[in-house]
C-alpha positions as CSV (number, residue, x, y, z in Angstrom):
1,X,0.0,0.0,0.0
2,X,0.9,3.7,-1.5
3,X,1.8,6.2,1.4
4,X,0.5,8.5,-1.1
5,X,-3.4,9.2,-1.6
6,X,-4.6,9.0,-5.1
7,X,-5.6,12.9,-5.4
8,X,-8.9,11.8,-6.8
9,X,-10.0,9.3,-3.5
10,X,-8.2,12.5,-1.7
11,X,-10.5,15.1,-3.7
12,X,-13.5,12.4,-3.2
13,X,-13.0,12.5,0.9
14,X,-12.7,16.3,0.9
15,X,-16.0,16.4,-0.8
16,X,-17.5,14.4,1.5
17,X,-16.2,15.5,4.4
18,X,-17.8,19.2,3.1
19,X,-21.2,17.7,2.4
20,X,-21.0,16.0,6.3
21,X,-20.6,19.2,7.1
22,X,-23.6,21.1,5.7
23,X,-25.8,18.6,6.1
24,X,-24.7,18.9,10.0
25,X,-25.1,22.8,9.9
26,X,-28.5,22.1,7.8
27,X,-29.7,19.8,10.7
28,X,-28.8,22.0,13.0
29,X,-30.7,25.4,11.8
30,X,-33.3,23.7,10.1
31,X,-35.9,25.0,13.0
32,X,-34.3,28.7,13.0
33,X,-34.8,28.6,9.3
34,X,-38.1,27.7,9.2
35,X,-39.0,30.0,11.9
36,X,-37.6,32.5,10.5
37,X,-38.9,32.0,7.3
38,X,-42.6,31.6,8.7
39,X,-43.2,28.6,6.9
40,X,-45.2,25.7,8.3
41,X,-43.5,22.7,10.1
42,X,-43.4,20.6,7.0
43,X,-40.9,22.4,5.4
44,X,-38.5,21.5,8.6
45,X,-38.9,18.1,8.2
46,X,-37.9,18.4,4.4
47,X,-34.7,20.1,5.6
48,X,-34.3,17.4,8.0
49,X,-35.0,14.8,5.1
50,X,-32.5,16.4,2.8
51,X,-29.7,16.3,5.6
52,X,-30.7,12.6,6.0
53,X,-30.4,12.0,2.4
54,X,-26.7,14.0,2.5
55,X,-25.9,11.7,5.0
56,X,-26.3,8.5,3.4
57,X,-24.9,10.0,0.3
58,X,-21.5,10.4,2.6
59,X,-21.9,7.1,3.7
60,X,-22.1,5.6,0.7
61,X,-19.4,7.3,-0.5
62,X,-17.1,7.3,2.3
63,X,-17.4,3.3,2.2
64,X,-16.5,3.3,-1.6
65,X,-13.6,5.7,-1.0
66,X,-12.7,2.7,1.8
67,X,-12.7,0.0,-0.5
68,X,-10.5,1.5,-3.0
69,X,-8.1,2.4,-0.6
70,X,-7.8,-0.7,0.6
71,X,-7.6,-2.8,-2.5
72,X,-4.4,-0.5,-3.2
């Protein structure tokens, strides 16, 4: 195995490591948004669903970028 990361897994694991991160933020300020905003309590949860969906996305992806790195 490389000591070296492949700049694309390396490019792939900042990525993800960014969505993590907004998703987190999103989760977090999803109420203060929607308050805010005024808009009704439906439109939290579809924040909250699109950080949930951001999350498996970095899941899945964090996994992949483990496999490759591993077969190397």
């Amino acid at each position: 195995m490389s000591d070296q990361l492949d700049p694309k897994l390396a490019r792939q694991g900042r990525i993800t490591a960014l969505v993590i991160a907004g998703a987190a933020i999103l989760s977090i300020f999803a109420p203060v948004i929607v308050t805010a905003l005024g808009l009704p309590a439906r439109f939290e949860i579809l924040l909250l669903l699109f950080a949930l969906a951001a999350f498996i996305w970095s899941l899945v992806v964090a996994f992949r970028i483990w496999q490759k790195s591993r077969d190397k």
